[in-house]
C-alpha positions as CSV (number, residue, x, y, z in Angstrom):
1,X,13.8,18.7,50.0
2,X,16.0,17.9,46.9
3,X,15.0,13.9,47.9
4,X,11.3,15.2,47.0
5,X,12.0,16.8,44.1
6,X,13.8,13.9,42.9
7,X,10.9,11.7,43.4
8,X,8.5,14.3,42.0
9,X,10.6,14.7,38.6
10,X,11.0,10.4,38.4
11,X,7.2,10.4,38.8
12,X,6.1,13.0,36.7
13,X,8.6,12.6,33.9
14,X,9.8,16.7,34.3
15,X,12.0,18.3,35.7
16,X,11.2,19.9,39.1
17,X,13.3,22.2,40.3
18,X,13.7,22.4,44.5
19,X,12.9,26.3,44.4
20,X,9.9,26.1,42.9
21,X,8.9,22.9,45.2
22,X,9.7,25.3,48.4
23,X,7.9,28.0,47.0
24,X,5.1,26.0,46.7
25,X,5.3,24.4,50.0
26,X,5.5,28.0,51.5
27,X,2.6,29.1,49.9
28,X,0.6,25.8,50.8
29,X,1.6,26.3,54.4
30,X,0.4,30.0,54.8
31,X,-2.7,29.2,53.5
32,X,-3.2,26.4,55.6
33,X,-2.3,29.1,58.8
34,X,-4.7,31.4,57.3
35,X,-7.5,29.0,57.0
36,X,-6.6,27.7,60.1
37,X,-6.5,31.2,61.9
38,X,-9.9,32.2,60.2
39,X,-11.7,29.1,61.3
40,X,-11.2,30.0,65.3
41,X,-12.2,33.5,64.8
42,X,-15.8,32.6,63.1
43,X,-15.8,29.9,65.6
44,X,-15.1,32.6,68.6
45,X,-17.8,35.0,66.8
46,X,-20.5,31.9,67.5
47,X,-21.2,31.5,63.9
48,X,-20.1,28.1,63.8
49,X,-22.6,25.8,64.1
50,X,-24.2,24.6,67.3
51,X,-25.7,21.0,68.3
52,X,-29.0,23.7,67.5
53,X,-27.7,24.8,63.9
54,X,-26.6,28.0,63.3
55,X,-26.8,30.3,65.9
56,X,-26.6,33.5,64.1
57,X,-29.6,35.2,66.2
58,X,-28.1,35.1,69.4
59,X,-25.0,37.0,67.4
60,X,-26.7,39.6,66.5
């Protein structure tokens, strides 16, 4: 992690501290889950769509 943050504050020219970087990475990570996680469930409700398009009648 402090290898990365290294890089990041040669490349950007500022200082980047490794607790912010993991903070960051945290909060990129349980957003990802939690897109992730709501992405099965619509697809387990049927609203994903179908070779036929939506299929939002049949749901209902």
């Amino acid at each position: 992690m402090a290898t990365i943050a290294r890089a990041l504050s040669r490349a950007s020219g500022t200082q980047v501290d490794v607790e912010t970087l993991k903070t960051i990475v945290i909060f990129c990570g349980v957003g990802l889950v939690v897109s992730l996680l709501l992405a099965e469930w619509i697809a387990s409700l049927r609203l994903a769509p179908d070779a036929n398009g939506l299929d939002i009648i049949d749901w209902i």
